[in-house]
Gaussian input, Z-matrix of N, CA and C with variables (Angstrom, degrees):
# hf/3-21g

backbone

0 1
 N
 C     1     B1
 C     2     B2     1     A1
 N     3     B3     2     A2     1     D1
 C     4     B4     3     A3     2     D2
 C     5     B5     4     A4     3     D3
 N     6     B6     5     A5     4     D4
 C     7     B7     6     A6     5     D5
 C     8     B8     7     A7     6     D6
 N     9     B9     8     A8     7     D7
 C    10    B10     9     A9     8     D8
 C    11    B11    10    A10     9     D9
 N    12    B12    11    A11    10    D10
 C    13    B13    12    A12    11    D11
 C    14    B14    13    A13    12    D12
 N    15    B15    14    A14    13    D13
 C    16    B16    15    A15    14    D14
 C    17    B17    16    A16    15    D15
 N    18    B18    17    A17    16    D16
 C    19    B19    18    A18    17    D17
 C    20    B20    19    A19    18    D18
 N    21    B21    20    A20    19    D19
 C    22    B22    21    A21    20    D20
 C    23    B23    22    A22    21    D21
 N    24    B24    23    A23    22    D22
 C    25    B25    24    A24    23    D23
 C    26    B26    25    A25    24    D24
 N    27    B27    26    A26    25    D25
 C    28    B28    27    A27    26    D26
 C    29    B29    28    A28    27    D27
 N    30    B30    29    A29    28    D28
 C    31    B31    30    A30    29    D29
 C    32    B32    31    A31    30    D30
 N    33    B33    32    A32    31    D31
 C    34    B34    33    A33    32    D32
 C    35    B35    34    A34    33    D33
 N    36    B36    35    A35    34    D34
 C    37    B37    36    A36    35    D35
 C    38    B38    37    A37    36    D36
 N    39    B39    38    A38    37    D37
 C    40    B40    39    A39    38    D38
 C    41    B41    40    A40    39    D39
 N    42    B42    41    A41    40    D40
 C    43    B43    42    A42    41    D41
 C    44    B44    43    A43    42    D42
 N    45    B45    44    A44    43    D43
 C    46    B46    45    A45    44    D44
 C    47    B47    46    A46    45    D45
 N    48    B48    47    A47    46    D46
 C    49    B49    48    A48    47    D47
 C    50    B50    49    A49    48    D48
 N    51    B51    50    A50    49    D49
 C    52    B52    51    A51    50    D50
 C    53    B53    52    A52    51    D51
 N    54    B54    53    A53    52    D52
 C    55    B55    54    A54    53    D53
 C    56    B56    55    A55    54    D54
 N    57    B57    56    A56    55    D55
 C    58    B58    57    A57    56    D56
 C    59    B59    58    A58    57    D57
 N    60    B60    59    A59    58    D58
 C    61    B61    60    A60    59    D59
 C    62    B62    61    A61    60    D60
 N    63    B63    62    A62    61    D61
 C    64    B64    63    A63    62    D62
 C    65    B65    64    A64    63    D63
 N    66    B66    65    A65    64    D64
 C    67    B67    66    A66    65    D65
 C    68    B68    67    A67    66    D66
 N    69    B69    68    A68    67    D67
 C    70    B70    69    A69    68    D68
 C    71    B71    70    A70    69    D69
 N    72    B72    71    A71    70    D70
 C    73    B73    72    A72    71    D71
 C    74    B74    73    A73    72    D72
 N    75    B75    74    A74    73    D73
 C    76    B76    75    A75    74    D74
 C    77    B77    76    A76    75    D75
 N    78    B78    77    A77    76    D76
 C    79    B79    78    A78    77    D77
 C    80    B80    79    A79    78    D78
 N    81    B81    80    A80    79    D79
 C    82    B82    81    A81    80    D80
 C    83    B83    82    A82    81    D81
 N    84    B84    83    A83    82    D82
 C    85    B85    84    A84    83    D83
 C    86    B86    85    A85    84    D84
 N    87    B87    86    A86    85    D85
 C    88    B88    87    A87    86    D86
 C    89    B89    88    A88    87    D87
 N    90    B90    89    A89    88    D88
 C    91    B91    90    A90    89    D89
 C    92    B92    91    A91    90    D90
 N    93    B93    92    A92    91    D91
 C    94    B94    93    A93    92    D92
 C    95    B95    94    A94    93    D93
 N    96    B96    95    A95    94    D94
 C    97    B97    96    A96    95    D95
 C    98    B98    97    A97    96    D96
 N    99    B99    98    A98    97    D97
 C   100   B100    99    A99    98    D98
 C   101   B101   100   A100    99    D99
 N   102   B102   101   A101   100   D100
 C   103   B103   102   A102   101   D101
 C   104   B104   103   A103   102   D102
 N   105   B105   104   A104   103   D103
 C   106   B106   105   A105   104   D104
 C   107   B107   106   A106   105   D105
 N   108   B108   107   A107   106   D106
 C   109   B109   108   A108   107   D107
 C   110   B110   109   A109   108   D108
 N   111   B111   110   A110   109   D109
 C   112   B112   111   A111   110   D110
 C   113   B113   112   A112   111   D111
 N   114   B114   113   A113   112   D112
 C   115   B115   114   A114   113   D113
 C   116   B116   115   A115   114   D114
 N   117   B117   116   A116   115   D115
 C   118   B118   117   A117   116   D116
 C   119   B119   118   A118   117   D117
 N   120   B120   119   A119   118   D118
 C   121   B121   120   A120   119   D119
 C   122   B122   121   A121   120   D120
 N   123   B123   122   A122   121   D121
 C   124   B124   123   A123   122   D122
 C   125   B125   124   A124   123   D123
 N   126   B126   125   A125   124   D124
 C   127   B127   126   A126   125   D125
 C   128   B128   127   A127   126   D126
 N   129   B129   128   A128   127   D127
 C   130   B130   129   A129   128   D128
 C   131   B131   130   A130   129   D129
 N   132   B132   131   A131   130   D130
 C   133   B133   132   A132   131   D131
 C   134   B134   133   A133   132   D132
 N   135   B135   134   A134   133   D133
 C   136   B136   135   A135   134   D134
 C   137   B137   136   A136   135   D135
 N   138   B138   137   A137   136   D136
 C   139   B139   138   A138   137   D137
 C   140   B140   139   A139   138   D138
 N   141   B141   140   A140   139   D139
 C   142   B142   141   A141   140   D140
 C   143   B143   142   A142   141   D141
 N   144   B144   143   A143   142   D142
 C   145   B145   144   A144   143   D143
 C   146   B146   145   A145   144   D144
 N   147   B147   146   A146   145   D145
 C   148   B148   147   A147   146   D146
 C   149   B149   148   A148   147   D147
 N   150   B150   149   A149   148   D148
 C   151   B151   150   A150   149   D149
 C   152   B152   151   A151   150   D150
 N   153   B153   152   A152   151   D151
 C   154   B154   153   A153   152   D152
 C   155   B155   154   A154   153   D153
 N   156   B156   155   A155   154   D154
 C   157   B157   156   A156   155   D155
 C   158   B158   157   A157   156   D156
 N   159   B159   158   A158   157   D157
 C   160   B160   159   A159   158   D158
 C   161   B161   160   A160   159   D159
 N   162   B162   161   A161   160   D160
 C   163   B163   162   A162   161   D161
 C   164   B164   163   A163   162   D162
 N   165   B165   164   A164   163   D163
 C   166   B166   165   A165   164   D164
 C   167   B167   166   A166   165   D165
 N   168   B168   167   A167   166   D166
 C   169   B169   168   A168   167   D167
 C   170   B170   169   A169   168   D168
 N   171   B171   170   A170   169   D169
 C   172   B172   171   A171   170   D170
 C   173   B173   172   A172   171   D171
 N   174   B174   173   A173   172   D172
 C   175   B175   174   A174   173   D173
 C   176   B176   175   A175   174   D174
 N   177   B177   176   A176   175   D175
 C   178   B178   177   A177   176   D176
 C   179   B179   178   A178   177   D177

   B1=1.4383
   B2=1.5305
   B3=1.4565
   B4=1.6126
   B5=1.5630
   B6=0.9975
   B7=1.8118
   B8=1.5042
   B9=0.4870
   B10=1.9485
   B11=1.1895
   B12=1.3768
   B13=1.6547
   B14=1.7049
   B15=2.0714
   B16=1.4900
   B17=1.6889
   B18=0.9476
   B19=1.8494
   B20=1.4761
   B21=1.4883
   B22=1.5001
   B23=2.1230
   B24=1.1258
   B25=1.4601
   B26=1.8584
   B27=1.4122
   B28=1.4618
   B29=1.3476
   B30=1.5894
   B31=1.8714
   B32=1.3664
   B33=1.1571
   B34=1.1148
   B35=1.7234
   B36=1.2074
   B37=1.7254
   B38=1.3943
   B39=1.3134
   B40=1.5108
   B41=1.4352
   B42=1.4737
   B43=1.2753
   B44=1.7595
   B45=1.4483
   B46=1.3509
   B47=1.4832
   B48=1.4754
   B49=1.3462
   B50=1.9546
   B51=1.2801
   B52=1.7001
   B53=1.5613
   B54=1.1798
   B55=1.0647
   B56=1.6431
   B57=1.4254
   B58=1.6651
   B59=0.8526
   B60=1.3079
   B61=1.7139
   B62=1.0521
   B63=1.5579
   B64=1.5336
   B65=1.1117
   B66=1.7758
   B67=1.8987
   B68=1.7130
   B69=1.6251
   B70=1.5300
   B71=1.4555
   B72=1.6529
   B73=1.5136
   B74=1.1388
   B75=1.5405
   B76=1.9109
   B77=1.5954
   B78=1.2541
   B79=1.2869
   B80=2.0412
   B81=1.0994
   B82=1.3865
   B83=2.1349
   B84=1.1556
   B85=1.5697
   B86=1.1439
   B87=1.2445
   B88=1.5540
   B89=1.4533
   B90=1.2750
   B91=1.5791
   B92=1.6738
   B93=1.1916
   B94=1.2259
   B95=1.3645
   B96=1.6421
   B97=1.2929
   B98=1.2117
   B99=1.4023
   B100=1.5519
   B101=1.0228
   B102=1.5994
   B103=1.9072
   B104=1.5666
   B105=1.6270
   B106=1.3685
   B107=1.3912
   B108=1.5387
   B109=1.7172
   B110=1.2285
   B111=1.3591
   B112=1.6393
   B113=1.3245
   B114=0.7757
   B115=2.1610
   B116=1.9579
   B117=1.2269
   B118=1.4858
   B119=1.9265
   B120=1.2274
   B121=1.8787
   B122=1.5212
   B123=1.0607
   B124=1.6741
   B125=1.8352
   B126=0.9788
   B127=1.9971
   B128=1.2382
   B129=1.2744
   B130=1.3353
   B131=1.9442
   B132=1.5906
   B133=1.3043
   B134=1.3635
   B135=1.6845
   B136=1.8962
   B137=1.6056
   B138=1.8168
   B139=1.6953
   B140=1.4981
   B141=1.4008
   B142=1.8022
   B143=1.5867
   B144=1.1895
   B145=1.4159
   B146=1.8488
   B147=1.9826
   B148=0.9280
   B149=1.6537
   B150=1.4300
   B151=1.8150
   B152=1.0458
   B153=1.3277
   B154=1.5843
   B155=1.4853
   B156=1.0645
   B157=1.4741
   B158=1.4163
   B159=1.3570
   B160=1.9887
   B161=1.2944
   B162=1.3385
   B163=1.9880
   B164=1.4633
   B165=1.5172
   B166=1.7263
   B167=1.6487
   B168=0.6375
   B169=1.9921
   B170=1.4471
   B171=1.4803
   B172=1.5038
   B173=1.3436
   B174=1.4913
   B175=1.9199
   B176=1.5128
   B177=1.9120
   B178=1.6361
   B179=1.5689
   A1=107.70
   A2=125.31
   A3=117.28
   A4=124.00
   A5=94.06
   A6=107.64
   A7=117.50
   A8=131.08
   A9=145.36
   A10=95.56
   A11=103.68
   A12=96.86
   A13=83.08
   A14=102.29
   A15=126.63
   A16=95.65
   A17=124.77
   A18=140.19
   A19=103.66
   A20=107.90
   A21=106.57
   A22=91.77
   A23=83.75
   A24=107.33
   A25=108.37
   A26=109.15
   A27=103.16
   A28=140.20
   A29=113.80
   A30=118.13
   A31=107.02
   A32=127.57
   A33=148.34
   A34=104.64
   A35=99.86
   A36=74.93
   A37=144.44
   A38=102.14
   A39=89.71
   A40=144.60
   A41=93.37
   A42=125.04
   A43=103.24
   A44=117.17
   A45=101.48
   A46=125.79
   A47=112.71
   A48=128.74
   A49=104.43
   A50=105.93
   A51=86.79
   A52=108.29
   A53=131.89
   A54=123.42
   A55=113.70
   A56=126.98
   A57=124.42
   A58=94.15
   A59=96.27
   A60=148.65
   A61=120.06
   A62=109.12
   A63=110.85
   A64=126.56
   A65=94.16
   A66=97.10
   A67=110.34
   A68=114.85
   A69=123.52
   A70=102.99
   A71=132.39
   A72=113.10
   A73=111.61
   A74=118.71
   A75=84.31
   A76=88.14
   A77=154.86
   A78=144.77
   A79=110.41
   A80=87.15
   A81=100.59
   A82=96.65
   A83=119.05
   A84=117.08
   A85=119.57
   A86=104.65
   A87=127.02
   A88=111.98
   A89=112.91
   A90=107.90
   A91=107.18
   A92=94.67
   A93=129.72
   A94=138.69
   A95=106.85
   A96=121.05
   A97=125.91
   A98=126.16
   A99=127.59
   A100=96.39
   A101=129.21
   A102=116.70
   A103=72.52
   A104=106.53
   A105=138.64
   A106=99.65
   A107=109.29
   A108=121.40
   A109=102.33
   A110=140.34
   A111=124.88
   A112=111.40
   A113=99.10
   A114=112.23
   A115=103.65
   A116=110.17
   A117=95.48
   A118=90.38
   A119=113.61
   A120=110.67
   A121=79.81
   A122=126.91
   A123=142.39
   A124=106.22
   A125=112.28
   A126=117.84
   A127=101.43
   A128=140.64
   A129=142.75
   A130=105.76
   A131=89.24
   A132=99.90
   A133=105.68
   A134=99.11
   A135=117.64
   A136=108.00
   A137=104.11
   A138=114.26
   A139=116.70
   A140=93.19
   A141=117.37
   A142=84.03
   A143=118.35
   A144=110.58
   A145=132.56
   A146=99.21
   A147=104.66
   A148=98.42
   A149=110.18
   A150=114.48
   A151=110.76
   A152=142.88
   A153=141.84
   A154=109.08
   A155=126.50
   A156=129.20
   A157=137.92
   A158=94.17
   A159=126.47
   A160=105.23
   A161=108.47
   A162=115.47
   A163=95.93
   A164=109.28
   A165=112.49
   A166=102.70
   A167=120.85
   A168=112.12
   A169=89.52
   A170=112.56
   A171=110.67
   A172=117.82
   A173=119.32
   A174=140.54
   A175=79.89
   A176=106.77
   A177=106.61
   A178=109.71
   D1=96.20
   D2=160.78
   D3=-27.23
   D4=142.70
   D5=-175.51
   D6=73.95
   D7=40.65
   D8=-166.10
   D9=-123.01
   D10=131.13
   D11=155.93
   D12=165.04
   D13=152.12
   D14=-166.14
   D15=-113.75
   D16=111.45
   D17=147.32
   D18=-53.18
   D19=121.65
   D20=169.09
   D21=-150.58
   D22=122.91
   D23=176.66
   D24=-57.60
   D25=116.90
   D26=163.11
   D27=-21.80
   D28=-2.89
   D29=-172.30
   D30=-80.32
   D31=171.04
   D32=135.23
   D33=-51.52
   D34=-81.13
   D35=179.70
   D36=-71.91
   D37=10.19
   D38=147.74
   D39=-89.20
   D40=-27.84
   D41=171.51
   D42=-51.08
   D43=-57.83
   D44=-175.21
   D45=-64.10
   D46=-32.98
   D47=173.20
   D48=-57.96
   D49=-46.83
   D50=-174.34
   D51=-68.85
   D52=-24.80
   D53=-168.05
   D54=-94.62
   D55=-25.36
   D56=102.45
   D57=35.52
   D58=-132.05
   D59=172.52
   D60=-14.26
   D61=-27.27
   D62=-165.61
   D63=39.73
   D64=58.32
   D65=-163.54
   D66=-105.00
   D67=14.20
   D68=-174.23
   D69=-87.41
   D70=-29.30
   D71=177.34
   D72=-94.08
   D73=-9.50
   D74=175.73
   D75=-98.49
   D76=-25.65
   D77=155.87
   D78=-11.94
   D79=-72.45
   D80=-161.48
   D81=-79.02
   D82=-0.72
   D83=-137.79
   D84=3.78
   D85=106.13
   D86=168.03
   D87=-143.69
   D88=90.69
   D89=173.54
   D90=-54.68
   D91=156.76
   D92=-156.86
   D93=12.71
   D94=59.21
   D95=165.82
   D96=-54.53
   D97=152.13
   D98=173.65
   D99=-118.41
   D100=124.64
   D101=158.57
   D102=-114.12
   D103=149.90
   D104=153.74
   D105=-95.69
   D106=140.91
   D107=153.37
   D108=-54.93
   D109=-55.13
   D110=-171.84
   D111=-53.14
   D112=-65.57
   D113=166.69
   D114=-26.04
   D115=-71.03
   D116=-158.46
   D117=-82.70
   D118=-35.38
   D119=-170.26
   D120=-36.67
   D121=-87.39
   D122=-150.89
   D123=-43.83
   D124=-51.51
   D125=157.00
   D126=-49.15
   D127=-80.91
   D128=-147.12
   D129=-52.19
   D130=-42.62
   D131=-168.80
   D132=-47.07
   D133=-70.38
   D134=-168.37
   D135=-31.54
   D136=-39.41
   D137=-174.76
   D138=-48.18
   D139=-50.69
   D140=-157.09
   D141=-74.19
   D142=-47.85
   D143=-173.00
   D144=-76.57
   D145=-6.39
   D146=-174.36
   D147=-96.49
   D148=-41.22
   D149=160.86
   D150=-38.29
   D151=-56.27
   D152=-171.77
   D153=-64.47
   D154=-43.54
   D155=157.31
   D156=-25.06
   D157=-57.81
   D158=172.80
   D159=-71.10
   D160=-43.24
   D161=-173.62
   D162=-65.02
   D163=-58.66
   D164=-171.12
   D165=-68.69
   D166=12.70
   D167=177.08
   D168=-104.01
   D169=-57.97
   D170=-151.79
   D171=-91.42
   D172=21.56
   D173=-178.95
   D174=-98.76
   D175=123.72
   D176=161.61
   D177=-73.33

């Protein structure tokens, strides 16, 4: 479905709370989604770690 889409802040705690909540299938509507915390912890990570990258290049 165009235009869909779930905002989840780079934290750890948010990350645990949406998945909680089980707030990614009606977000996205998709009955019966599974997000695992291992699944997004491991995404979130690569992010936080790919932001820190860009920040540390672009500090004179």
């Amino acid at each position: 479905m165009p235009g869909r889409g779930a905002w989840l802040h780079p934290r750890e705690e948010c990350l645990s709370r949406a998945v909680r909540r089980k707030a990614f299938g009606p977000a996205l509507r998709v009955h019966g989604l599974t997000v695992t915390h291992s699944d997004l912890s491991e995404l979130v990570g690569e992010i936080n770690d790919q932001r820190q990258a860009a920040e540390d290049m672009s500090t004179p």
